[in-house]
mmCIF file as Biopython writes it, N, C-alpha, C and O atoms, coordinates in Angstrom:
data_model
#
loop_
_atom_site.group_PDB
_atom_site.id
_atom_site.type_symbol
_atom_site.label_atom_id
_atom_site.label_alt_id
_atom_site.label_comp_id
_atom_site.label_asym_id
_atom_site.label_entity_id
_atom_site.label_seq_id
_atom_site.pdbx_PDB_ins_code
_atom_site.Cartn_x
_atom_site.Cartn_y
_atom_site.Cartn_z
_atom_site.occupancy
_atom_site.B_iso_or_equiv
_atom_site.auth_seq_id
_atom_site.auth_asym_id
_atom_site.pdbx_PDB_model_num
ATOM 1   N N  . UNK A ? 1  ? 130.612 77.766 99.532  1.0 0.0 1  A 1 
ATOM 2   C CA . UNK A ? 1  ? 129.515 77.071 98.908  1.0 0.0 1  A 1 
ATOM 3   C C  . UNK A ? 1  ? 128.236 77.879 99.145  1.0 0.0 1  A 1 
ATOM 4   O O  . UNK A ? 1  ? 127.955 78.392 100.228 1.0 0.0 1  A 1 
ATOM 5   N N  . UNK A ? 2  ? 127.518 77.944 98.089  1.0 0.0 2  A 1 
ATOM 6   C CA . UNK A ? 2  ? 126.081 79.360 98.231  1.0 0.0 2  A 1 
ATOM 7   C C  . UNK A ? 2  ? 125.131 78.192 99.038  1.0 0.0 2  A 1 
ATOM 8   O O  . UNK A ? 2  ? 125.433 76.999 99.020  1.0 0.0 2  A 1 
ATOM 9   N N  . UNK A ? 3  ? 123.943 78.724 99.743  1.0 0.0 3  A 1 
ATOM 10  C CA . UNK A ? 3  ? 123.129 78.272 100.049 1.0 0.0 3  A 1 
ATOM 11  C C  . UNK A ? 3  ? 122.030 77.456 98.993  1.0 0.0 3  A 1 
ATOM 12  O O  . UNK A ? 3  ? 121.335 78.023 98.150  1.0 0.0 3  A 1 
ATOM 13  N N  . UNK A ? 4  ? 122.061 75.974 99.268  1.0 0.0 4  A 1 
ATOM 14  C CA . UNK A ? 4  ? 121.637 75.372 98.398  1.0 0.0 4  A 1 
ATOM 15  C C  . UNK A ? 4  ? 122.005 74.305 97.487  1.0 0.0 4  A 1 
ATOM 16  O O  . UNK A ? 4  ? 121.289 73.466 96.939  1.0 0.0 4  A 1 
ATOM 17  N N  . UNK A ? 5  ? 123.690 74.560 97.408  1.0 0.0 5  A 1 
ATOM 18  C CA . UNK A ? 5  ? 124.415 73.590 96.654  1.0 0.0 5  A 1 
ATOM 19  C C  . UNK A ? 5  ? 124.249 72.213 96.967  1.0 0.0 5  A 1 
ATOM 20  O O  . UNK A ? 5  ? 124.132 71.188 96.295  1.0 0.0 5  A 1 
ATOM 21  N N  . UNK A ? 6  ? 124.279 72.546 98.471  1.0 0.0 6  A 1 
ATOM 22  C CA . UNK A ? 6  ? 124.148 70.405 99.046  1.0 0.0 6  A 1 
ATOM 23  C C  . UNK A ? 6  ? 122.868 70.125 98.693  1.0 0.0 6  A 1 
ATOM 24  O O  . UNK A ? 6  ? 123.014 69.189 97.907  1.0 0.0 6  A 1 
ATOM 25  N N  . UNK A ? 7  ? 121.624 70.362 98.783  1.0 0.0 7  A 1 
ATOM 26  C CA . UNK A ? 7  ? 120.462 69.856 98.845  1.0 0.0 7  A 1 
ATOM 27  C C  . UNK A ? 7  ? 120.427 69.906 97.225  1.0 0.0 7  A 1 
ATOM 28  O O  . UNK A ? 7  ? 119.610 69.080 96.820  1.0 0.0 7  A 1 
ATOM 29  N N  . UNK A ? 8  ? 121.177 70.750 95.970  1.0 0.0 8  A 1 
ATOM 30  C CA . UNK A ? 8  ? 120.859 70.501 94.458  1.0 0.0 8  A 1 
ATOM 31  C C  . UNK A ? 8  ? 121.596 69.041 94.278  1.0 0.0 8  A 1 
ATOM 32  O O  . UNK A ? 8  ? 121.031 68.137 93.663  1.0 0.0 8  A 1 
ATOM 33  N N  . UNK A ? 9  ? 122.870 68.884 94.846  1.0 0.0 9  A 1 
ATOM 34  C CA . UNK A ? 9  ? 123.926 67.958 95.003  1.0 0.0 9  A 1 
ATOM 35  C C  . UNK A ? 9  ? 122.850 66.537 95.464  1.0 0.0 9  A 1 
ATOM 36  O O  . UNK A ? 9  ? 123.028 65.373 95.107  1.0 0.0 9  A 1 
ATOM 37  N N  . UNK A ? 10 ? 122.056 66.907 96.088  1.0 0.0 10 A 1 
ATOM 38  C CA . UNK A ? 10 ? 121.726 65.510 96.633  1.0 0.0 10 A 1 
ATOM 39  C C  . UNK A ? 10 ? 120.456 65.237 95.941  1.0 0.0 10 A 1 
ATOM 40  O O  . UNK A ? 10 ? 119.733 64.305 96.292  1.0 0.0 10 A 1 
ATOM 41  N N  . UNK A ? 11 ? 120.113 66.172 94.787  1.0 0.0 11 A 1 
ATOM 42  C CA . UNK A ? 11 ? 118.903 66.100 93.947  1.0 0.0 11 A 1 
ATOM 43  C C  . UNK A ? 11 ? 117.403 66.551 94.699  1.0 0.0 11 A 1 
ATOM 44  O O  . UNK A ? 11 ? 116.305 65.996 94.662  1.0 0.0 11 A 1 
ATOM 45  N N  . UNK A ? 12 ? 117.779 67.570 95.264  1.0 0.0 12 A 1 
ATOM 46  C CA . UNK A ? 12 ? 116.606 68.089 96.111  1.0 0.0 12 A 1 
ATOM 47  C C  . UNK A ? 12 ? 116.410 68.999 95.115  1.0 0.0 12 A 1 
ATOM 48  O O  . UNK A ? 12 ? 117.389 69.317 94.439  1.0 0.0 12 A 1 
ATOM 49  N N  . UNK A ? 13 ? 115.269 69.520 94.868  1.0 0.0 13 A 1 
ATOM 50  C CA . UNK A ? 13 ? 114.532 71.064 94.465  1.0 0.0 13 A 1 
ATOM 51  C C  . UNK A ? 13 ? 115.472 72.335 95.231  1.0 0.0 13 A 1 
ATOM 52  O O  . UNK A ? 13 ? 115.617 72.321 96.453  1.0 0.0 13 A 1 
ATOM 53  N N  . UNK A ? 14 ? 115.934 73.155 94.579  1.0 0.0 14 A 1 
ATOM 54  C CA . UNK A ? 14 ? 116.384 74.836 95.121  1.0 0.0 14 A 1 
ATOM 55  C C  . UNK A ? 14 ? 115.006 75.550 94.643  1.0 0.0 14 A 1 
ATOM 56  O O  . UNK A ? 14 ? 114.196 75.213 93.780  1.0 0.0 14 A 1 
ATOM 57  N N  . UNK A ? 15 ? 115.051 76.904 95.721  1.0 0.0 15 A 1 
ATOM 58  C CA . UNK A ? 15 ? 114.603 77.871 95.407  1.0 0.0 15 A 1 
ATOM 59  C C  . UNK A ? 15 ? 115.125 78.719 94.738  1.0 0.0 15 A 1 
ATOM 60  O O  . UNK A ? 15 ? 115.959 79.464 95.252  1.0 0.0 15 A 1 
ATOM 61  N N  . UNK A ? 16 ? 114.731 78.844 93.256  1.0 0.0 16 A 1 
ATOM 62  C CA . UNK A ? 16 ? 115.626 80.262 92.913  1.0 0.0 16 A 1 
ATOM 63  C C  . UNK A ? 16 ? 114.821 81.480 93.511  1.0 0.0 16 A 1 
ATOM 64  O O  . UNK A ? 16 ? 113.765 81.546 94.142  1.0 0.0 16 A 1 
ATOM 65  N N  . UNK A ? 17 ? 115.852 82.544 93.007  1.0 0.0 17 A 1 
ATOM 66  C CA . UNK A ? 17 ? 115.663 83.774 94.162  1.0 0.0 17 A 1 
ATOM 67  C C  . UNK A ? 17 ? 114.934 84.661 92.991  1.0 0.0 17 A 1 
ATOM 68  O O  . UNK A ? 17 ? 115.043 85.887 92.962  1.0 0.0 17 A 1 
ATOM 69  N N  . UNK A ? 18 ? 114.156 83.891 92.002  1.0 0.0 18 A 1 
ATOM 70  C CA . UNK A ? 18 ? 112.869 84.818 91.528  1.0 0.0 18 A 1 
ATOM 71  C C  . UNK A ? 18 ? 111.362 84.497 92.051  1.0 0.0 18 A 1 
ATOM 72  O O  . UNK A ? 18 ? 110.318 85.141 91.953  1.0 0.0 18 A 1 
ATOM 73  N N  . UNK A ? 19 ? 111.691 83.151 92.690  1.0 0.0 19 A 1 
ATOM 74  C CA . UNK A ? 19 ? 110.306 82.784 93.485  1.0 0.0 19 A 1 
ATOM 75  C C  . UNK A ? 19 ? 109.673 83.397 94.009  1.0 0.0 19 A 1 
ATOM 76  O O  . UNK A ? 19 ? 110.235 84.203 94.750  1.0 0.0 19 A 1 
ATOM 77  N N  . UNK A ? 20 ? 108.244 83.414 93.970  1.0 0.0 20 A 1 
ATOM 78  C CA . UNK A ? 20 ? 107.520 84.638 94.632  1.0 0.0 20 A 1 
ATOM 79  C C  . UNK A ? 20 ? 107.460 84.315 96.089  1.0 0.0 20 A 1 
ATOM 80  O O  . UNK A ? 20 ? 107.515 83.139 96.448  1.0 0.0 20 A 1 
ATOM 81  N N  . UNK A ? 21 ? 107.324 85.537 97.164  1.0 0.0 21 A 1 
ATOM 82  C CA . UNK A ? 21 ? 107.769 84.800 98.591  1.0 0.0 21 A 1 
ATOM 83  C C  . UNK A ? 21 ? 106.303 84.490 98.399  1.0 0.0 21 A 1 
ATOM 84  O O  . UNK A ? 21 ? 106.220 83.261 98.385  1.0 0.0 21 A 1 
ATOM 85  N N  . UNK A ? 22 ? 105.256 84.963 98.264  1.0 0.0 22 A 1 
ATOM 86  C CA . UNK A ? 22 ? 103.744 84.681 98.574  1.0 0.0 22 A 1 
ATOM 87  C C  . UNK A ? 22 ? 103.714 83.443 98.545  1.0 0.0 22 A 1 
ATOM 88  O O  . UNK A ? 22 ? 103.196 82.862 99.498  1.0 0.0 22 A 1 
ATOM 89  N N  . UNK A ? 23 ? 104.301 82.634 97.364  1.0 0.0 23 A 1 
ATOM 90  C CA . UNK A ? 23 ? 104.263 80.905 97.799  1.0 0.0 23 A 1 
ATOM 91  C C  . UNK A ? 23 ? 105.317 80.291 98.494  1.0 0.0 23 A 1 
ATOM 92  O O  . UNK A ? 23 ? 105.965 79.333 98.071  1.0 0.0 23 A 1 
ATOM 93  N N  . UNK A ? 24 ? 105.486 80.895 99.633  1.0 0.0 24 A 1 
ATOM 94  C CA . UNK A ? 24 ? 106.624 79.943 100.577 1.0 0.0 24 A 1 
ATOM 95  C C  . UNK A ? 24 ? 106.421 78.970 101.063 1.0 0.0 24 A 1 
ATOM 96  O O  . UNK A ? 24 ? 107.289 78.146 101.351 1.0 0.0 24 A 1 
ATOM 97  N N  . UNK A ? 25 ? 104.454 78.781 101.385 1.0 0.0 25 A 1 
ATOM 98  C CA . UNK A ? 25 ? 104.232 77.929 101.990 1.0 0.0 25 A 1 
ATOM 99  C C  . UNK A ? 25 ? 104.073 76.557 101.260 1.0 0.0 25 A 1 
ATOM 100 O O  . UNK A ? 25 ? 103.642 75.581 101.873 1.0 0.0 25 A 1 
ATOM 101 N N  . UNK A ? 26 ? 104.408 76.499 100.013 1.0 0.0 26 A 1 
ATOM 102 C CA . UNK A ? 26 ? 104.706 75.471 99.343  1.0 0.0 26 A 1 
ATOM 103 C C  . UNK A ? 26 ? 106.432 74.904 99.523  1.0 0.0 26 A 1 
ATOM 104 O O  . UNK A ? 26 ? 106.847 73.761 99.714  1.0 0.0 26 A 1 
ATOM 105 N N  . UNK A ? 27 ? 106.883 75.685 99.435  1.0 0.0 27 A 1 
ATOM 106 C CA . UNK A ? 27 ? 108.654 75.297 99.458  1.0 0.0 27 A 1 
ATOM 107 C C  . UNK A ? 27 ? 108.599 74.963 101.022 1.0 0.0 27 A 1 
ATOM 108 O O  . UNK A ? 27 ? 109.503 74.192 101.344 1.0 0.0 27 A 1 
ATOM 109 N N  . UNK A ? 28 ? 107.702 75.379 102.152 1.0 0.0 28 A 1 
ATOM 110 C CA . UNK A ? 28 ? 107.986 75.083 102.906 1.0 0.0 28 A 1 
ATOM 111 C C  . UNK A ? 28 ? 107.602 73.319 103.418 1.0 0.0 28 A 1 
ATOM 112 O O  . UNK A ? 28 ? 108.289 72.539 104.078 1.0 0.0 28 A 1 
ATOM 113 N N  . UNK A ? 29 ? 105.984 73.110 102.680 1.0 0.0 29 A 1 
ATOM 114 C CA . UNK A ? 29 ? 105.844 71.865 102.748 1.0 0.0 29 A 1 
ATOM 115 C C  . UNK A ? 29 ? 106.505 71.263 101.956 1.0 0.0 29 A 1 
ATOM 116 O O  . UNK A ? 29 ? 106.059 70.124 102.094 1.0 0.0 29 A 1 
ATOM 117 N N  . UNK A ? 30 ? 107.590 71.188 100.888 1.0 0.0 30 A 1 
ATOM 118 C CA . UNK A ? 30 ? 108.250 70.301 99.898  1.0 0.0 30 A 1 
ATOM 119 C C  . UNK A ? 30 ? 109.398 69.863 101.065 1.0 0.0 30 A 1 
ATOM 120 O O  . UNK A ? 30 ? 109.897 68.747 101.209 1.0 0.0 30 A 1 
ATOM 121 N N  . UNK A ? 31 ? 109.655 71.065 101.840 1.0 0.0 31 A 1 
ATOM 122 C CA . UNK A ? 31 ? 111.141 70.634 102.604 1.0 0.0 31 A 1 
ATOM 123 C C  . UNK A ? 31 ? 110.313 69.429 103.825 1.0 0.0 31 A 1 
ATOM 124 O O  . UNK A ? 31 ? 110.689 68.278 104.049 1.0 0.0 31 A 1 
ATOM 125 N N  . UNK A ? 32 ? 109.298 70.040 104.361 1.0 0.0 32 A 1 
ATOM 126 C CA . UNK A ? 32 ? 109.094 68.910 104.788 1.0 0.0 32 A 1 
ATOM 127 C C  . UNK A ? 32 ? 108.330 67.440 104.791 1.0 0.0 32 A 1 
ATOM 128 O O  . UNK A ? 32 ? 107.849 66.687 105.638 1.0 0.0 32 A 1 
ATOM 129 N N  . UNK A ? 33 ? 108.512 67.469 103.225 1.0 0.0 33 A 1 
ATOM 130 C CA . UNK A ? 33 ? 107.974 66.029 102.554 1.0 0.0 33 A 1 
ATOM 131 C C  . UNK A ? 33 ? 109.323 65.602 102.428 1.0 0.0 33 A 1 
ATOM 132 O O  . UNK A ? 33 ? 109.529 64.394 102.547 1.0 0.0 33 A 1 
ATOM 133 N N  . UNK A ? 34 ? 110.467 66.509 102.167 1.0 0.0 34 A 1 
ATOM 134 C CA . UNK A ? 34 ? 111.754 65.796 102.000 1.0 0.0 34 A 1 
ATOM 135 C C  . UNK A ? 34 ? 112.349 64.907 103.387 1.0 0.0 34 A 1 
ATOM 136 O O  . UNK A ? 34 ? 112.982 63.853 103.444 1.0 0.0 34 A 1 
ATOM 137 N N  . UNK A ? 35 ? 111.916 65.701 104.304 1.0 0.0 35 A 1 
ATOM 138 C CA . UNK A ? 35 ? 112.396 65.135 105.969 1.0 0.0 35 A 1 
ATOM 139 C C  . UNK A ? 35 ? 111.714 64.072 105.822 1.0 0.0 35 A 1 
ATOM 140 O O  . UNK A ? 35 ? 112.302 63.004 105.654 1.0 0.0 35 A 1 
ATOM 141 N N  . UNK A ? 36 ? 110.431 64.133 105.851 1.0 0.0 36 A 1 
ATOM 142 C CA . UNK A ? 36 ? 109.375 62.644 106.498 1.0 0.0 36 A 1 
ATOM 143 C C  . UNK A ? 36 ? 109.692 61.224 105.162 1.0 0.0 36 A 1 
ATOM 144 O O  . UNK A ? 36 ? 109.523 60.045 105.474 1.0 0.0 36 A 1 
ATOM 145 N N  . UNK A ? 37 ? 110.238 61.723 103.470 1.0 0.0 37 A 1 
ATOM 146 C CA . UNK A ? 37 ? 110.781 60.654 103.597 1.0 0.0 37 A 1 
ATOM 147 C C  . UNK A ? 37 ? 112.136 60.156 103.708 1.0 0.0 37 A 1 
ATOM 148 O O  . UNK A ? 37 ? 112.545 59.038 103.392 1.0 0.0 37 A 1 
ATOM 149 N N  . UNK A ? 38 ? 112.795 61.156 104.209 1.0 0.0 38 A 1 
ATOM 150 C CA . UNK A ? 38 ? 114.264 60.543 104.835 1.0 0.0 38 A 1 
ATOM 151 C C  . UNK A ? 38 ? 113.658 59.818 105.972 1.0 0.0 38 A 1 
ATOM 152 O O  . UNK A ? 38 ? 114.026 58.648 106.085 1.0 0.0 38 A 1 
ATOM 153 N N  . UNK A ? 39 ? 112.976 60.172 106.665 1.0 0.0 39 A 1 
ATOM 154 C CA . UNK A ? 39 ? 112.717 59.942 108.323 1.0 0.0 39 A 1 
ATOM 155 C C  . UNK A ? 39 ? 112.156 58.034 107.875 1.0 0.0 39 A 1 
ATOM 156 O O  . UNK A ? 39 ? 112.556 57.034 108.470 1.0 0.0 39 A 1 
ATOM 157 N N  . UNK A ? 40 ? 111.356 58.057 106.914 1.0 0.0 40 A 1 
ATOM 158 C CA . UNK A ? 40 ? 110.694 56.847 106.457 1.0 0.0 40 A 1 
ATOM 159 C C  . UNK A ? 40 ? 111.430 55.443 106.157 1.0 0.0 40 A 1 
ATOM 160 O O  . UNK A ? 40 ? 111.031 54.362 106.592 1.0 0.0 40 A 1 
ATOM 161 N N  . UNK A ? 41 ? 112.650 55.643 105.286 1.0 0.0 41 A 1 
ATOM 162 C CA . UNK A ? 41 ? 113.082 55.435 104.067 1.0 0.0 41 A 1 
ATOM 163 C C  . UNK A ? 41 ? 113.584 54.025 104.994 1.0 0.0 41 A 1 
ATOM 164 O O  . UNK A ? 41 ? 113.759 53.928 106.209 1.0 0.0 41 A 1 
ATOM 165 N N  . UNK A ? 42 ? 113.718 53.110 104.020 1.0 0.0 42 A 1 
ATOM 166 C CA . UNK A ? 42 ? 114.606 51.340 104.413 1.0 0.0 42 A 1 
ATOM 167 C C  . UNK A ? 42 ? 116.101 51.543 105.232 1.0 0.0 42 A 1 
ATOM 168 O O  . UNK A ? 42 ? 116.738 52.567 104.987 1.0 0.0 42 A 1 
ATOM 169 N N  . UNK A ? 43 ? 116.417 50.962 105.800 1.0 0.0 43 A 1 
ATOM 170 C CA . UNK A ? 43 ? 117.057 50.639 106.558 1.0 0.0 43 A 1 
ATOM 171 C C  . UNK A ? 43 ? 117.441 51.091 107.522 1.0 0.0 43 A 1 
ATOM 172 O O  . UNK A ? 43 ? 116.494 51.302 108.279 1.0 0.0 43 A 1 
ATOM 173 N N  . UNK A ? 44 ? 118.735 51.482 108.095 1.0 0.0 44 A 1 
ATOM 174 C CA . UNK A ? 44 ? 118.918 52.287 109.570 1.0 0.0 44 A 1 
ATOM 175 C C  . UNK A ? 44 ? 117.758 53.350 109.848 1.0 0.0 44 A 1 
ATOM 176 O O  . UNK A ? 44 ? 117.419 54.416 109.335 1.0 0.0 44 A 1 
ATOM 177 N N  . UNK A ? 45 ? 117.479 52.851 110.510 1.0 0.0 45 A 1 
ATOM 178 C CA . UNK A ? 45 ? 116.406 53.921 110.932 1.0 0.0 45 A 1 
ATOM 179 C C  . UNK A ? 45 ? 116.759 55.385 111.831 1.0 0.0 45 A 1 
ATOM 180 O O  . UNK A ? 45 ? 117.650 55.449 112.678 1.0 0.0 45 A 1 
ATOM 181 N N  . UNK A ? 46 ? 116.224 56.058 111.602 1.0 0.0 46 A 1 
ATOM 182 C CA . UNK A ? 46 ? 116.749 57.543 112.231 1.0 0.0 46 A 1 
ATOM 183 C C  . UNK A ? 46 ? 115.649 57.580 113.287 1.0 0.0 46 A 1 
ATOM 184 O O  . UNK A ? 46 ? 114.464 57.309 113.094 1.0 0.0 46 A 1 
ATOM 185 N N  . UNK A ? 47 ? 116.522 58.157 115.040 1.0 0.0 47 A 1 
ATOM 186 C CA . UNK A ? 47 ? 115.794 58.237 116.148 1.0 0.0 47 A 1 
ATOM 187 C C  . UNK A ? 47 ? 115.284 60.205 116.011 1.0 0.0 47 A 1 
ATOM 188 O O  . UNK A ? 47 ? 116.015 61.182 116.172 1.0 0.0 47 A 1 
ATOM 189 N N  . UNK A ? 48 ? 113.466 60.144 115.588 1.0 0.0 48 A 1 
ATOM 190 C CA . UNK A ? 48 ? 113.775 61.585 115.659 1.0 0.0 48 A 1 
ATOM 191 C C  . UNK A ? 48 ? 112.781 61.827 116.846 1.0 0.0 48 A 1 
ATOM 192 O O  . UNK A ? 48 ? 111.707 61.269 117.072 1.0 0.0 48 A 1 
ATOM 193 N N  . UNK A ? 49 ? 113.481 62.883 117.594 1.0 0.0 49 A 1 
ATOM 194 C CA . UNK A ? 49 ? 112.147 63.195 118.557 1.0 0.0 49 A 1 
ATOM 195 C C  . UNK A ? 49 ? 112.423 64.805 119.079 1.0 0.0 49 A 1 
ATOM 196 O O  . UNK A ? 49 ? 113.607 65.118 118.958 1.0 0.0 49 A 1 
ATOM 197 N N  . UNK A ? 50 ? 111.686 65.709 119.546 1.0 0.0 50 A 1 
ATOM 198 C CA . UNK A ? 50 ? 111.252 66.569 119.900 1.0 0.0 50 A 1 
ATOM 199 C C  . UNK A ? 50 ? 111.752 66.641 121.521 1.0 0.0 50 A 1 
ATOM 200 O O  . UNK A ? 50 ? 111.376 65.989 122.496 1.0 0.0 50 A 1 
ATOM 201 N N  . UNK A ? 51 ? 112.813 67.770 121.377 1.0 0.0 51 A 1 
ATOM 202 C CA . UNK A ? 51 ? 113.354 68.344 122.935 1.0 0.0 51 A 1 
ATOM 203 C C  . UNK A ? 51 ? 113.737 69.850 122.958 1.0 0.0 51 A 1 
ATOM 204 O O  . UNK A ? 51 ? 114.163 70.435 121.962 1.0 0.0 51 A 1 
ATOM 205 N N  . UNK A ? 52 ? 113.566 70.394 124.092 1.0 0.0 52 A 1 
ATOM 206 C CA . UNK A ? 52 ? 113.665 72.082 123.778 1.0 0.0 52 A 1 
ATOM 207 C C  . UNK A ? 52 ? 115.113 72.627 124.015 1.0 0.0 52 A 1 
ATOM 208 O O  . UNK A ? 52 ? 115.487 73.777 123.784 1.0 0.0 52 A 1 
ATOM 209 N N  . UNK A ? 53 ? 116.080 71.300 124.665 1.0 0.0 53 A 1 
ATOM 210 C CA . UNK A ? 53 ? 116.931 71.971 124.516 1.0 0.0 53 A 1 
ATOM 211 C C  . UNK A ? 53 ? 117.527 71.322 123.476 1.0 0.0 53 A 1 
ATOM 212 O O  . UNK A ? 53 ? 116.839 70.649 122.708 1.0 0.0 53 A 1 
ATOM 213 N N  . UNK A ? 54 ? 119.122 71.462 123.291 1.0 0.0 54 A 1 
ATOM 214 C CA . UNK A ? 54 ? 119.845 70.632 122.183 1.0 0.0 54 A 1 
ATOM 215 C C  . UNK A ? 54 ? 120.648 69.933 122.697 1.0 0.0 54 A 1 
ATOM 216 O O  . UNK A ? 54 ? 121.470 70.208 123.571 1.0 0.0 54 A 1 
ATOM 217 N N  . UNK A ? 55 ? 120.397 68.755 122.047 1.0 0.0 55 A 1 
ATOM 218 C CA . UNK A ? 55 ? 120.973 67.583 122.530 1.0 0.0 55 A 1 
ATOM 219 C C  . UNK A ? 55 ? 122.426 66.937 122.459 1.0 0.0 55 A 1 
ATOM 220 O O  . UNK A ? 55 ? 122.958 67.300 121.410 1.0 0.0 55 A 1 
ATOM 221 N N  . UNK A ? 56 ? 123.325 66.034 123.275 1.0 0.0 56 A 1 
ATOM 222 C CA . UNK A ? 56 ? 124.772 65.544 122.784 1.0 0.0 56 A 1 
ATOM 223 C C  . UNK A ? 56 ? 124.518 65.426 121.603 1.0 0.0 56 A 1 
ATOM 224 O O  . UNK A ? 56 ? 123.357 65.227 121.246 1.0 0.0 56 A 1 
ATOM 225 N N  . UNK A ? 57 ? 125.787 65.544 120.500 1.0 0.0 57 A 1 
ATOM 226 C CA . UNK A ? 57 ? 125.539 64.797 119.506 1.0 0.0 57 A 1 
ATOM 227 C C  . UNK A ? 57 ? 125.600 63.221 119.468 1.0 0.0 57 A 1 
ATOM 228 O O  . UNK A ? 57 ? 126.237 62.502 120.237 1.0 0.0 57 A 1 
ATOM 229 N N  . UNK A ? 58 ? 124.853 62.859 118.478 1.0 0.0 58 A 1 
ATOM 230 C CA . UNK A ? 58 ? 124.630 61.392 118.411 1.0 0.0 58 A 1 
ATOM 231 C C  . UNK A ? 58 ? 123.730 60.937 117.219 1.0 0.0 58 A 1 
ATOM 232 O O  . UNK A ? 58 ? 122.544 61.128 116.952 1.0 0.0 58 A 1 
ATOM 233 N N  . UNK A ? 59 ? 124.858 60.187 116.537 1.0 0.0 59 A 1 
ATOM 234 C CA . UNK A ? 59 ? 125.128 59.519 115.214 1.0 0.0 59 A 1 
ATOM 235 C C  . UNK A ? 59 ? 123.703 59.173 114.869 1.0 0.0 59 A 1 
ATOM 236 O O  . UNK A ? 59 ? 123.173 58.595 115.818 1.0 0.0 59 A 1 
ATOM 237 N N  . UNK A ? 60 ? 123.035 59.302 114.008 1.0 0.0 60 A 1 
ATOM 238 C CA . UNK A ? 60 ? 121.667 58.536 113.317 1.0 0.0 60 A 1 
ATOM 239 C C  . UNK A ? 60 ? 120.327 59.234 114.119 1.0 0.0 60 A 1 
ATOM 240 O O  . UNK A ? 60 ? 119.283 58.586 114.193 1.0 0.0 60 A 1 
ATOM 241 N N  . UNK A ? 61 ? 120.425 60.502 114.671 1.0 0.0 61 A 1 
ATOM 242 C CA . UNK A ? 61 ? 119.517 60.994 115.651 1.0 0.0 61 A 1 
ATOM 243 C C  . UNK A ? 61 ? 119.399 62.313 114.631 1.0 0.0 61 A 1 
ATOM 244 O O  . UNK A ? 61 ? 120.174 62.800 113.807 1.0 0.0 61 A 1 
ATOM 245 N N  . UNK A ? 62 ? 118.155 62.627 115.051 1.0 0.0 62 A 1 
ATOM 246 C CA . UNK A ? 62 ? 117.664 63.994 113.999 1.0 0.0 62 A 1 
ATOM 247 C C  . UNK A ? 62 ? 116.485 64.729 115.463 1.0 0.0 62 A 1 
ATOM 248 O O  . UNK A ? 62 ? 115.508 64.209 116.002 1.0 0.0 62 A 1 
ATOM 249 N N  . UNK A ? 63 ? 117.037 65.863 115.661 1.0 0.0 63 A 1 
ATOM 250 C CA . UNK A ? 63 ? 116.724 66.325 116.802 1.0 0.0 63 A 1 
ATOM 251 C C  . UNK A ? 63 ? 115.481 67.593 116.554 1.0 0.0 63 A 1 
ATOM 252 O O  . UNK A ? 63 ? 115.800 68.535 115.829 1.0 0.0 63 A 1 
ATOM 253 N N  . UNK A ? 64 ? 114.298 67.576 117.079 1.0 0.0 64 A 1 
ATOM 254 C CA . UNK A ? 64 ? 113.503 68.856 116.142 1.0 0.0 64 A 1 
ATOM 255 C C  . UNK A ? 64 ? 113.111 70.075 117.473 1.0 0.0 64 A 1 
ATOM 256 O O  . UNK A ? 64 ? 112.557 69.444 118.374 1.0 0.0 64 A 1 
ATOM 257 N N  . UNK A ? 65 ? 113.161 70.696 117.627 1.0 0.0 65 A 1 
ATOM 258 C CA . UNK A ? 65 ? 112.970 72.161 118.649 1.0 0.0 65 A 1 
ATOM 259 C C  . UNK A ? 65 ? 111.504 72.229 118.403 1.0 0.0 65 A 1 
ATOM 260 O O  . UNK A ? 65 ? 111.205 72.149 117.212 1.0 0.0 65 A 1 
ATOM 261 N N  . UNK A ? 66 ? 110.576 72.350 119.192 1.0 0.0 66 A 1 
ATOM 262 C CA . UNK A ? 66 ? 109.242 72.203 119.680 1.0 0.0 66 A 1 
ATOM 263 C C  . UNK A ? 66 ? 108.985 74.035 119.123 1.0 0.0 66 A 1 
ATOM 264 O O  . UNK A ? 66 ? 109.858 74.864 119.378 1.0 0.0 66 A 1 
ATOM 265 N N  . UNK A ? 67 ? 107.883 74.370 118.478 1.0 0.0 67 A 1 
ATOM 266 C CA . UNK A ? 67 ? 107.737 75.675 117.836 1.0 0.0 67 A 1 
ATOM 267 C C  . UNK A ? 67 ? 106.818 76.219 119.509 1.0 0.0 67 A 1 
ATOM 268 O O  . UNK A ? 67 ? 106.113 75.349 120.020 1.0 0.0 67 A 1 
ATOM 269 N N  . UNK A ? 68 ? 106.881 77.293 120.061 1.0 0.0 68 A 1 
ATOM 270 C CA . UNK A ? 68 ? 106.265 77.743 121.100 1.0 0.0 68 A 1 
ATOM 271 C C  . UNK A ? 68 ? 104.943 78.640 120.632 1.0 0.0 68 A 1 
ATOM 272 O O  . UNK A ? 68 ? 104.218 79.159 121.481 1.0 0.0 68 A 1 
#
């Protein structure tokens, strides 16, 4: 499966690979408008929080690595 198929599959925006890199920093805030409204969205709620190492896995948890 190429990079990209799941997130077209789930009706997310792809980057095609004529995009100019100079605007990454747009694709980069779209991906994370896509997180904050998964993170948002009705019902089960997702536990997300910030740890440097990586965590057990565990079901409904979204784990984020602290940028240094």
């Amino acid at each position: 499966m190429a990079n990209g198929d799941n997130a077209a599959a789930a009706g997310m925006d792809v980057v095609p690979g004529t995009a100019k890199v100079r605007l990454g920093y747009d694709e980069i805030n779209k991906s994370r408008d896509y997180v904050a409204n998964y993170a948002k969205r009705t019902g089960p709620l997702i536990d997300m929080y910030v740890q440097a190492s990586a965590p057990a896995h565990a079901a409904g948890r979204m784990w984020v690595h602290p940028v240094s």
